[in-house]
Structures are given as C-alpha cells and as structure tokens.
C-alpha positions in Angstrom: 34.0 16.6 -41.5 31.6 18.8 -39.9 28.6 16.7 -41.2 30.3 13.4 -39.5 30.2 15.3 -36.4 26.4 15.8 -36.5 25.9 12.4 -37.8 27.7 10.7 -34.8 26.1 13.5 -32.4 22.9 12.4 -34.0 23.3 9.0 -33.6 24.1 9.2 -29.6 21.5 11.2 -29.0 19.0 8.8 -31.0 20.7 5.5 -29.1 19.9 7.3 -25.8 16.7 8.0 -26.4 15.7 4.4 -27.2 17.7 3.1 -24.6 15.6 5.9 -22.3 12.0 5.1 -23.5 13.0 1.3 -23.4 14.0 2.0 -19.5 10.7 3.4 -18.9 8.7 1.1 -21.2 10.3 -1.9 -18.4 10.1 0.8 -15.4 6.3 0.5 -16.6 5.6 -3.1 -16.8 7.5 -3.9 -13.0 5.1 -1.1 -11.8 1.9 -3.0 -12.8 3.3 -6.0 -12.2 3.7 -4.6 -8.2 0.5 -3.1 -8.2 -0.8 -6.4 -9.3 0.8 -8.5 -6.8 0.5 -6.0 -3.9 -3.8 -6.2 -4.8 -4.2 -9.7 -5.2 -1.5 -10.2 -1.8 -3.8 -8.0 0.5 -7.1 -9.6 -0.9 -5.5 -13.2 0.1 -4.9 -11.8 3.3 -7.9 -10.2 4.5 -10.1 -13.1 3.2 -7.8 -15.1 6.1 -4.4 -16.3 4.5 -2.1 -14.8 6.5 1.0 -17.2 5.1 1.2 -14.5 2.0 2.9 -12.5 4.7 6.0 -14.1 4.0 9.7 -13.6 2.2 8.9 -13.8 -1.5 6.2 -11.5 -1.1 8.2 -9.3 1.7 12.0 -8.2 2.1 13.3 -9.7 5.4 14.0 -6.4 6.8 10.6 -4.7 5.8 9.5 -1.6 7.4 6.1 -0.5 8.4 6.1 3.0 9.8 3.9 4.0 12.7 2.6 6.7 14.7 3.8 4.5 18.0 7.2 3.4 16.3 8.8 1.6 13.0 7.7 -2.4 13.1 10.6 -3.9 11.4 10.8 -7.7 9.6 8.2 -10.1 8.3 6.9 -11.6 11.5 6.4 -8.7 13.5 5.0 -7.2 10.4 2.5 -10.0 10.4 1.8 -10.2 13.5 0.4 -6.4 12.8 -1.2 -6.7 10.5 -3.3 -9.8 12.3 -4.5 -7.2 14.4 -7.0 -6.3 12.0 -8.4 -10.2 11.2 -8.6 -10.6 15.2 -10.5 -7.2 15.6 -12.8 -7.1 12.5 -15.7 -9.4 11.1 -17.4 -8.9 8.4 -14.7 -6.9 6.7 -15.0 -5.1 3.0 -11.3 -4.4 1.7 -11.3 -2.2 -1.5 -8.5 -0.5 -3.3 -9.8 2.1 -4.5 -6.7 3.5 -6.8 -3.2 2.4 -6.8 -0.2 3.3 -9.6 3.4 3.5 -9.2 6.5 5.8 -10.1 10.1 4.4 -10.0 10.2 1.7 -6.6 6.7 3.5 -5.1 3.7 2.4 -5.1 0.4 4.8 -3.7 -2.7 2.8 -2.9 -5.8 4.8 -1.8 -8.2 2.2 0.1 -11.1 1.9 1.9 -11.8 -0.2 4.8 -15.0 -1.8 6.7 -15.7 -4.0 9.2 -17.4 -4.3 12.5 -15.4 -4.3 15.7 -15.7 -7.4 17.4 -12.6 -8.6 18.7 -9.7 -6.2 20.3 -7.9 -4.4 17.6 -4.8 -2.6 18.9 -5.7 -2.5 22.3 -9.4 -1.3 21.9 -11.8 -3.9 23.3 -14.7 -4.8 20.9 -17.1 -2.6 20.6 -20.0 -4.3 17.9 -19.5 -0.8 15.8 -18.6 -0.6 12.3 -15.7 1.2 10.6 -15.6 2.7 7.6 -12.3 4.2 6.8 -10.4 5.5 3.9 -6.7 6.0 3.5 -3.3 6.0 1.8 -0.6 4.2 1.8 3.0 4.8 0.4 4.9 1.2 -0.4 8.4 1.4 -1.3 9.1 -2.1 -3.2 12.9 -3.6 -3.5 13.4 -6.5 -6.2 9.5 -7.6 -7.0 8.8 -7.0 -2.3 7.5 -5.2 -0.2 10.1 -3.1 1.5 8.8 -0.4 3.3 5.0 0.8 3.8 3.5 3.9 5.8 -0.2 4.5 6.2 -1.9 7.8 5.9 -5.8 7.6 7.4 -7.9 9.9 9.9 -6.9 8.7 13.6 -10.0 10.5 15.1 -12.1 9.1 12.7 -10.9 5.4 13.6 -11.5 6.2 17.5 -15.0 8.1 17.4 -16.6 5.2 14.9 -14.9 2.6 17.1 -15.3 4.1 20.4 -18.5 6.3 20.3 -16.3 9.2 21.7 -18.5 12.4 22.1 -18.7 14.9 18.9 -18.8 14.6 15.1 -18.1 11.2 13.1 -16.5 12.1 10.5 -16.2 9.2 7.8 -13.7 9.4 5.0 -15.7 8.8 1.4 -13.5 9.1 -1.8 -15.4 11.6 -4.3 -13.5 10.8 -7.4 -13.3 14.4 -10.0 -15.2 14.4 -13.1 
C-alpha cells in the first residue's frame, strides 16, 4: 500500500513539473515574440510611421509614466512620442539589449539625433544628442500596457542646451 502511495506521490509531482517547464517553455516564446514586436514597432516609428501607434499594437488605456505626470491612452501616447520625429533629424535608434520576465519587458537603447525642431518645449538648437537609457514595458495580451523611461535628464538638457559645465554622454560598455 505504501509503495502506491509513492507511486501516485510520484506521479503528481512528475505531472507538475511538466506542466511547470511547459508554462515556462510558452512564458518564453510570448517573451520573444514581444521583444520582437516591440523592436520592429519602434524601428517603424522612428523611420516616420507613426500609425503603428495604434490599438493592436497598444492597450487603449496604455500608460506612459513621466517625470511631469502619467500620459494615459493611445493618442495622447502618440502624440508624445511625435515629439521626438518633430524635434529630431537625422536620428539613429538602436536597441541595444532587450529580454523579458513574466509580462516585462527591459530595453536598454540608445538615442541620436540633432535638434532641429522644438522637442518638449526646447526650441531647436542645431546640436546633437546622444543618449542612452532604459525602459521598463509592462505588456497585457501581445500590447503595450504600460512603459517608463529611465535616462540622464542633465545629460539631455546640457547636449541640447549648451548649459554651462560637464557633458556627460551615456555610452554602454558591455562586460567581458
């Protein structure tokens, strides 16, 4: 009797652990799948098609976080993120790393471009920006739900503004 115990014991724990690594295996292929589609969305974008800003690539109630307040739903979201196409010529997008865990995605980029039209207030100035950053996406169902950027503010303002002291330019240095 014992030993039909352990069998059955056996056997959950065996089921489980399928079902487990068969959880992650699909937790793994949505994740690359998201990184995927958030790359190739942002390239689209930034080379001037701003309709991929739109509900099958966004939730309706999408989220980007700010220093000056939360912008909340696809058109204000877009209308954001235009900012950057009506300040910026001659712009180099790279994503330099992104991976995912569970509905997160963490993309480390760097972006360039010289200022020539007015980007979040800040007349053009002709200078160039070279900026690195991070940004935390939360996805919901194969979209964009939420995202919250992570770059040097001073940096931004002293390359765009030519404010007195130290530019300091973020460079990735990957770790052998």
């Amino acid at each position: 009797m014992r030993n039909i115990y352990f069998l059955i014991l056996a056997s959950l724990i065996i089921g489980c652990n399928q079902d487990s690594k068969k959880a992650q295996s699909q937790n793994t292929e949505q994740i690359e799948i998201d990184v995927k589609m958030y790359s190739e969305l942002w390239d689209k974008f930034l080379s001037g098609d701003t309709d991929v800003i739109n509900n099958t690539t966004f939730t309706e109630d999408i989220v980007v976080v700010t220093e000056l307040g939360d912008i909340v739903g696809i058109d204000a979201v877009k209308e954001f993120y235009i900012n950057y196409l009506n300040g910026f010529s001659e712009i180099d997008f790279k994503i330099i790393d992104a991976f995912g865990r569970g509905n997160k995605l963490i993309k480390h980029y760097n972006f360039k471009g010289r200022h020539t039209g007015t980007f979040m207030g800040i007349p053009a100035t002709g200078n160039y920006l070279n900026l690195s950053g991070t940004t935390i996406v939360t996805m919901r169902d194969g979209r964009i739900a939420k995202e919250q950027d992570f770059f040097n503010m001073k940096s931004l303002l002293d390359q765009l503004q030519n404010s007195k002291g130290e530019v300091t330019v973020d460079e990735y240095q990957p770790i052998n």
